[in-house]
MARVEXFI-525687 format. One record per residue (C-alpha): residue number from 0; y, z, x. Coordinates in steps of 0.5 Angstrom, whole numbers, padded with zeros to 4 digits, m for minus. Each point is the difference from the previous one (the first is absolute). Layout:
REM MARVEXFI-525687
+-----+-------+-------+-------+
:   k : north :    up :  east :
+-----+-------+-------+-------+
: NUM :     Y :     Z :     X :
...
+-----+-------+-------+-------+
END
This chain:
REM MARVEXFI-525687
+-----+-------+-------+-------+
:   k : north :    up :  east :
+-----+-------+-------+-------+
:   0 :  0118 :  0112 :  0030 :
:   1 : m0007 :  0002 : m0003 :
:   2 : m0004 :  0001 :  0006 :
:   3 : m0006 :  0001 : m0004 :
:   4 :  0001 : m0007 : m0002 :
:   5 : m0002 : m0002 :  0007 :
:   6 : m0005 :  0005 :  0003 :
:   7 : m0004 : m0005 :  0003 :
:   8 :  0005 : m0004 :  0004 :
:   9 :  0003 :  0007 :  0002 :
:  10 : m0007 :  0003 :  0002 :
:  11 :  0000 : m0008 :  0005 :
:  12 :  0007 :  0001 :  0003 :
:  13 : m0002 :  0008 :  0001 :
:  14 : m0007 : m0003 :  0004 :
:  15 :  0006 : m0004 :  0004 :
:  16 :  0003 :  0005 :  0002 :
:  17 : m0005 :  0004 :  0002 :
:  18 : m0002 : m0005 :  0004 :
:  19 :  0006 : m0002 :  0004 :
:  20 :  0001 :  0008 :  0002 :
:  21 : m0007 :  0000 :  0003 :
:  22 :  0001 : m0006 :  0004 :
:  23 :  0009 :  0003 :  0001 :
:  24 : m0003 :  0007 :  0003 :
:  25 : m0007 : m0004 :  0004 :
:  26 :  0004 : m0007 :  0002 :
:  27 :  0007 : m0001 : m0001 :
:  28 :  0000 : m0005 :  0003 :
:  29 : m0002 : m0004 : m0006 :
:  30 :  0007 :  0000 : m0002 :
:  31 :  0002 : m0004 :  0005 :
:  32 :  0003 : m0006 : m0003 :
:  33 : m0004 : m0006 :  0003 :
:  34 : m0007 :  0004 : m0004 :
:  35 :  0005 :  0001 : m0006 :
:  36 :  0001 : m0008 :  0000 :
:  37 : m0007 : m0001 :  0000 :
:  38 : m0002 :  0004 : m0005 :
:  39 :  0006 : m0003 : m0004 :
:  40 : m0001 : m0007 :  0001 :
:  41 : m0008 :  0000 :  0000 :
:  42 :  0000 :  0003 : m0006 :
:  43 :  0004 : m0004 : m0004 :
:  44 : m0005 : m0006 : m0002 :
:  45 : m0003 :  0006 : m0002 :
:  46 :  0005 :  0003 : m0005 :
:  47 :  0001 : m0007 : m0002 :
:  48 : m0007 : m0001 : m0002 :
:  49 :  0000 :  0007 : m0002 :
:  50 :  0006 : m0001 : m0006 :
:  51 : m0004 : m0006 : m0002 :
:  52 : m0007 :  0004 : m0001 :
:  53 :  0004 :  0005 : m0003 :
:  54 :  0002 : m0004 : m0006 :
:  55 : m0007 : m0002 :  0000 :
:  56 : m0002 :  0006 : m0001 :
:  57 :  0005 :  0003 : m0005 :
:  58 : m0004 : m0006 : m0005 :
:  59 : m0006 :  0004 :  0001 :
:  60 : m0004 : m0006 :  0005 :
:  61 : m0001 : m0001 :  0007 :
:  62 :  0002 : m0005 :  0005 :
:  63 : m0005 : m0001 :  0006 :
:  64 :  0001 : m0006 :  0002 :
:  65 :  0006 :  0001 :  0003 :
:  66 : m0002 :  0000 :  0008 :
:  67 : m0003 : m0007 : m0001 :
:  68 :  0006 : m0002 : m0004 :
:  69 :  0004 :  0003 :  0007 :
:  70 : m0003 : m0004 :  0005 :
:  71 : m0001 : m0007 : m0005 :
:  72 :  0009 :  0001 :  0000 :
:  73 :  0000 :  0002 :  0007 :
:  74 : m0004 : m0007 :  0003 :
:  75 :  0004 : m0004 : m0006 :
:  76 :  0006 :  0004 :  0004 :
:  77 : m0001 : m0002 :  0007 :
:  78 : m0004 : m0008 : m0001 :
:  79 :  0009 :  0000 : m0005 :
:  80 :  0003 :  0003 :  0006 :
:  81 : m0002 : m0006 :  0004 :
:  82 :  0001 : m0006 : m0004 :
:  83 :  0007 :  0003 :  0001 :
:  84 :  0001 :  0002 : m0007 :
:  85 :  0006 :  0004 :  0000 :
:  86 :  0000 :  0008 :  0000 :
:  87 :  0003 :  0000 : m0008 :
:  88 : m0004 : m0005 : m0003 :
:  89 : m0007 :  0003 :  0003 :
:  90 :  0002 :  0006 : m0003 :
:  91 :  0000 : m0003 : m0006 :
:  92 : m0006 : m0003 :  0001 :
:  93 : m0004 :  0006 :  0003 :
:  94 :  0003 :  0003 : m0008 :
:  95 : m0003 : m0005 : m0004 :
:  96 : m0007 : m0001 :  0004 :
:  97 : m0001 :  0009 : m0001 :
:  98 :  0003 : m0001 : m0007 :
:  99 : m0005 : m0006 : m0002 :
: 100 : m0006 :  0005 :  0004 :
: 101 :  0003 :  0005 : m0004 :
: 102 :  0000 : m0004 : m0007 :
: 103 : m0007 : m0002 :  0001 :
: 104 : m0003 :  0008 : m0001 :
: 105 :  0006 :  0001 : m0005 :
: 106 : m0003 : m0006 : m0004 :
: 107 : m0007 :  0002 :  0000 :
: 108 :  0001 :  0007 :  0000 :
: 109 :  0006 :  0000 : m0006 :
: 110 : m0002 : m0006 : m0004 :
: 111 : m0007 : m0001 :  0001 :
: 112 : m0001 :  0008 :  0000 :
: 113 : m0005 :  0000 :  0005 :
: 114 : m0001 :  0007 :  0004 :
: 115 :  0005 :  0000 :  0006 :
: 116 : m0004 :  0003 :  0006 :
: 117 : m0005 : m0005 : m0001 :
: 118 :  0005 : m0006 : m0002 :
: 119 :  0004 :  0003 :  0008 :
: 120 : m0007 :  0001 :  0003 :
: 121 : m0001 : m0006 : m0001 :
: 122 :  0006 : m0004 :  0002 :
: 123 :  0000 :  0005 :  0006 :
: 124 : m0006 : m0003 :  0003 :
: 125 :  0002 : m0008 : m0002 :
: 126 :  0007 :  0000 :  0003 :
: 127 : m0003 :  0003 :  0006 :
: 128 : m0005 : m0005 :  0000 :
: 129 :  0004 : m0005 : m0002 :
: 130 :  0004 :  0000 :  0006 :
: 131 : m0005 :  0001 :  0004 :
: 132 : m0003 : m0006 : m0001 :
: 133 :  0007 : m0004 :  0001 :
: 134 :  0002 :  0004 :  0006 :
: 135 : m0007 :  0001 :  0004 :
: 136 :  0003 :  0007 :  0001 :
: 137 :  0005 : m0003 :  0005 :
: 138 :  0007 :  0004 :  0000 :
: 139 :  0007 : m0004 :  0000 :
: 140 :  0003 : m0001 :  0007 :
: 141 :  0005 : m0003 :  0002 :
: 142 :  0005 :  0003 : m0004 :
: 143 :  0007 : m0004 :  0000 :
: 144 :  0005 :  0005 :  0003 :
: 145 :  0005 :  0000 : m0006 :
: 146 : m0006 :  0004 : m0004 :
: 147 : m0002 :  0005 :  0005 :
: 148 :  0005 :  0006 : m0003 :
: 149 :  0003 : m0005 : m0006 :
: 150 :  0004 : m0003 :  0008 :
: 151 :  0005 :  0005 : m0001 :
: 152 : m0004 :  0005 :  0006 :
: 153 : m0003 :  0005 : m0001 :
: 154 :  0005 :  0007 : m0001 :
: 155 :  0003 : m0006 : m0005 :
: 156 : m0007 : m0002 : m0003 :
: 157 : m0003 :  0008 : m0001 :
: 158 :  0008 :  0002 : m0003 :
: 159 : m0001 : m0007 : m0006 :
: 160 : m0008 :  0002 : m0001 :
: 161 :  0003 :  0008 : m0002 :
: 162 :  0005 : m0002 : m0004 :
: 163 : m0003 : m0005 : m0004 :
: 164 : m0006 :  0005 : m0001 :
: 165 :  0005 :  0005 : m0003 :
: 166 :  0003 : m0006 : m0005 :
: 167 : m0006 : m0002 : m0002 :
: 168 : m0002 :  0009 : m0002 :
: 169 :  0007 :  0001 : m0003 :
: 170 : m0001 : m0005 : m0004 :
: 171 : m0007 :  0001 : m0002 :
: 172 :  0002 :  0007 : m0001 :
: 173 :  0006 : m0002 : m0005 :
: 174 : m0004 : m0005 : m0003 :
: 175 : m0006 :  0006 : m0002 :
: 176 :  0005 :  0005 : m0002 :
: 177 :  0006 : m0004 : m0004 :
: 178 : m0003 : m0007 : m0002 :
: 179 : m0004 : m0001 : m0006 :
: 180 : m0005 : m0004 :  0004 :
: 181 : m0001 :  0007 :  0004 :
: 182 : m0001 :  0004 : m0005 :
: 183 : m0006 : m0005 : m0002 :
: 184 : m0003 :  0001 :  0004 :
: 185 :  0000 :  0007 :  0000 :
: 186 : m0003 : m0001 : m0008 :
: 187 : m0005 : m0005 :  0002 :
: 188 : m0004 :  0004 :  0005 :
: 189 :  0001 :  0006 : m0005 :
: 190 : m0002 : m0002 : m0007 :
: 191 : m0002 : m0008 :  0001 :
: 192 : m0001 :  0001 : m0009 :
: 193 :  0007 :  0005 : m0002 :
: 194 :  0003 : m0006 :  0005 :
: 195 : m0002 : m0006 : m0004 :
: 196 :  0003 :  0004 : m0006 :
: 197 :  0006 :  0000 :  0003 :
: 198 :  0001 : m0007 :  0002 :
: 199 : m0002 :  0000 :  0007 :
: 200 : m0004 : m0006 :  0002 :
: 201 : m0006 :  0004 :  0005 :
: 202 : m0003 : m0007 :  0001 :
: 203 :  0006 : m0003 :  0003 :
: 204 :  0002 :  0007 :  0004 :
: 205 : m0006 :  0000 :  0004 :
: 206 :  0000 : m0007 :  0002 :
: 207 :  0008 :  0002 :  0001 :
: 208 : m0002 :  0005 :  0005 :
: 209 : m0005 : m0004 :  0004 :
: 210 :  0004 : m0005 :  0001 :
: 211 :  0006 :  0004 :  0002 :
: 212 : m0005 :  0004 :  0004 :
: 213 : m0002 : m0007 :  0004 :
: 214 :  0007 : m0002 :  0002 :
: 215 :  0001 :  0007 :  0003 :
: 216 : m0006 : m0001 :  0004 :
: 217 :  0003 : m0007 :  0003 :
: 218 :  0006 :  0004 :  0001 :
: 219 : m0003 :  0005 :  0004 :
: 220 : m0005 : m0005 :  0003 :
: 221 :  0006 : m0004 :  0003 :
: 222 :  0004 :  0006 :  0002 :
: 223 : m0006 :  0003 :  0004 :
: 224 : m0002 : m0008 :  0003 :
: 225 :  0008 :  0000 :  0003 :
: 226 : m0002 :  0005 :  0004 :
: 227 : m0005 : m0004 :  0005 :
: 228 : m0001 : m0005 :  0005 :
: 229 : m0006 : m0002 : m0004 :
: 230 : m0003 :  0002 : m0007 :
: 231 : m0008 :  0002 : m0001 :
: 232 : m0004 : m0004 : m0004 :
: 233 : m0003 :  0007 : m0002 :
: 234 :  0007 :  0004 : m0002 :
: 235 :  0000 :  0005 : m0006 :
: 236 : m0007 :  0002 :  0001 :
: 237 :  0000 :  0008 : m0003 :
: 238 :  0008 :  0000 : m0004 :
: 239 : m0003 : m0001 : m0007 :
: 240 : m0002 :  0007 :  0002 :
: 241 :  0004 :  0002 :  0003 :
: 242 :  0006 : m0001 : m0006 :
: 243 : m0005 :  0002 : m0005 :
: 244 :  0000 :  0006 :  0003 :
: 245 :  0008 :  0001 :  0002 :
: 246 :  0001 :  0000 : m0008 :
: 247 : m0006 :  0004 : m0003 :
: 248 :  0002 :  0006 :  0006 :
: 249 :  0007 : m0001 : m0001 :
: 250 : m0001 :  0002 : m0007 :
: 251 : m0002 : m0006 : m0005 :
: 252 : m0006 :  0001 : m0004 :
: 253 : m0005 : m0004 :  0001 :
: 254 : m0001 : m0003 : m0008 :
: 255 :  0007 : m0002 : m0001 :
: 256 :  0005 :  0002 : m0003 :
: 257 :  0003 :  0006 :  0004 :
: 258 :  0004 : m0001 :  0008 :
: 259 :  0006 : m0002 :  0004 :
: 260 :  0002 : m0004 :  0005 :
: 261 :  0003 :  0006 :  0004 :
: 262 : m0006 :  0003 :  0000 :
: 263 : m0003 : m0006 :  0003 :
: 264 :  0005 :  0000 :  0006 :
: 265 : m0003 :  0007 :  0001 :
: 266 : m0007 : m0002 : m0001 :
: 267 :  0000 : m0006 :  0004 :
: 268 :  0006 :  0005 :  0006 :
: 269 : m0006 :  0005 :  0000 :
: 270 : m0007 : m0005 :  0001 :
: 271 :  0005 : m0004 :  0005 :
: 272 :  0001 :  0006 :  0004 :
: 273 : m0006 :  0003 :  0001 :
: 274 : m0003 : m0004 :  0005 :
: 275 :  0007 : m0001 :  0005 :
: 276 : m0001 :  0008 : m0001 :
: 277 : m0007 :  0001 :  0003 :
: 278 :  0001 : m0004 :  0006 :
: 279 :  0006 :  0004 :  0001 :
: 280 : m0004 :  0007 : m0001 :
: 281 : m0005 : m0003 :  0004 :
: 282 : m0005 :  0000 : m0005 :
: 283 : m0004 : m0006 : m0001 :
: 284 :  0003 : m0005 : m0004 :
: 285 : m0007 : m0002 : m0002 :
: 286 :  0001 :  0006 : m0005 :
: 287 :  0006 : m0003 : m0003 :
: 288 : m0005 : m0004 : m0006 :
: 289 : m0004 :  0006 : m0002 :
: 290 :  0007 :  0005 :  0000 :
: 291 :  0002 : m0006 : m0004 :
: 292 : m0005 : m0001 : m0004 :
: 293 :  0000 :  0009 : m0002 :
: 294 :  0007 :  0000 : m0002 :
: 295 : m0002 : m0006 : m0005 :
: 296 : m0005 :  0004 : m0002 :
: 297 :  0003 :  0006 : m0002 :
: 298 :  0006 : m0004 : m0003 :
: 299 : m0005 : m0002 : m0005 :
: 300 : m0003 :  0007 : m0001 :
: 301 :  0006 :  0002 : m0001 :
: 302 :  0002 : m0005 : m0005 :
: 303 : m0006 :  0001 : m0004 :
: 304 :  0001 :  0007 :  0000 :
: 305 :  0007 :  0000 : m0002 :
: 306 : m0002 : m0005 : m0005 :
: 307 : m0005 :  0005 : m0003 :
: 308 :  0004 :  0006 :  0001 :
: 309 :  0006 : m0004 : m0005 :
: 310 : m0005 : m0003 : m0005 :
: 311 : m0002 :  0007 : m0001 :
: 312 :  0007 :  0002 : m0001 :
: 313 :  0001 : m0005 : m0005 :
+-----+-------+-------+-------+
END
């Protein structure tokens, strides 16, 4: 392996690592199978989200409108689930509402080549609004039992959460690195002009990505919804940073071109742990923002240096 190939990713997971042998040493218990449980399943719409932002961000764009998207599906989910919509048709519902979200960005950014962060701003504001206007700001309750945990109980529930979770990153973690349509992706966001000399389309993988980016986002609404008895009209408020951050610590750079999935496993495995570690080291959690914030920071001071450091080779 070359291991100078994945510095980045490997300077995240050694940060980890760090990290769990503090909170080992401090409070063993922490490794208590009920804590890990919850770090797993509270995390997995993240890392879902995550997978998604990091296609985004190998193209060279951003997505930000991705909390409001999360909590547009999340209601969609709960008012389907009580039209008592079965559990496999609403997941294909969920899919094609994120996706169509998704395509709206991907069309307006890949084909009308508008900037992203204005475009995504932009649809941030107007989603959340939107279903603000419907919804009066009112959380979904009353929820059929045969939703709550997908009917099956919850340790059944969090098992088909996990395992569905690790399908989807397997099978986005082959497609990058085995498929033409990854490696794509890849030469979009590194050079969008030696692309086009080579045949790719940039237009049509953009809108690809946003599109793709908004089903994994109706997945990971849906999965995190299961979980409740009621669902807020004001779910995924902060995930857009969330899973951009995850990818950029776990390594991506942040003008496209360069990443990995496995190092937004570690990213979004480091920034989901910190704060579940502060409250068992008796820190207040209320720092867990700003310590996320300095690691993000560094990650990027740390890209750009490198970045510098390997232009100055060349």
């Amino acid at each position: 392996m070359n291991f100078n190939r994945y510095k980045r990713e490997i300077s995240a997971l050694l940060a980890y690592i760090v990290l769990l042998l503090v909170v080992g040493v401090s409070a063993p218990s922490f490794f208590s199978g009920g804590n890990l449980r919850d770090l797993v399943i509270n995390n997995a719409p993240i890392l879902l989200i995550a997978i998604g932002m990091t296609l985004v961000i190998l193209v060279g764009e951003i997505d930000i409108s991705v909390g409001s998207q999360f909590a547009v599906c999340s209601i969609a989910a709960g008012f389907l689930a009580k039209t008592g919509m079965p559990m496999p048709l609403l997941f294909v519902c969920l899919v094609l509402l994120g996706g169509l979200m998704g395509a709206v960005n991907g069309l307006l950014v890949g084909w009308l080549r508008l900037p992203s962060i204005i475009v995504t701003l932009a649809m941030l504001v107007a989603w959340r609004d939107l279903l603000r206007w419907t919804t009066e700001g009112a959380w979904v309750q009353n929820l059929p039992d045969d939703f709550q945990w997908f009917g099956l109980g919850q340790t059944a529930g969090e098992i088909l959460i996990v395992a569905i979770t690790l399908v989807i990153f397997v099978a986005f973690a082959w497609i990058l690195k085995n498929l033409n349509v990854g490696r794509a992706v890849y030469a979009v966001g590194s050079d969008t002009e030696a692309a086009r000399l080579a045949g790719i389309k940039s237009p049509n993988i953009v809108f690809g990505v946003f599109a793709v980016m908004g089903a994994l986002v109706g997945i990971a609404a849906l999965l995190n919804a299961v979980r409740f008895t009621a669902i807020p009209g004001n779910a995924g408020i902060g995930f857009e940073l969330k899973a951009v951050a995850a990818v950029v610590v776990g390594g991506a750079a942040i003008t496209g071109g360069r990443g990995t999935l496995v190092g937004t496993l570690i990213g979004v495995a480091l920034l989901g742990t910190i704060g579940t570690a502060l409250t068992f080291l008796g820190i207040n959690p209320f720092w867990e923002k700003a310590i996320q914030g300095a690691i993000i920071l560094a990650a990027l001071v740390s890209d750009v240096a490198l970045g510098r450091l390997e232009s100055a080779r060349k």
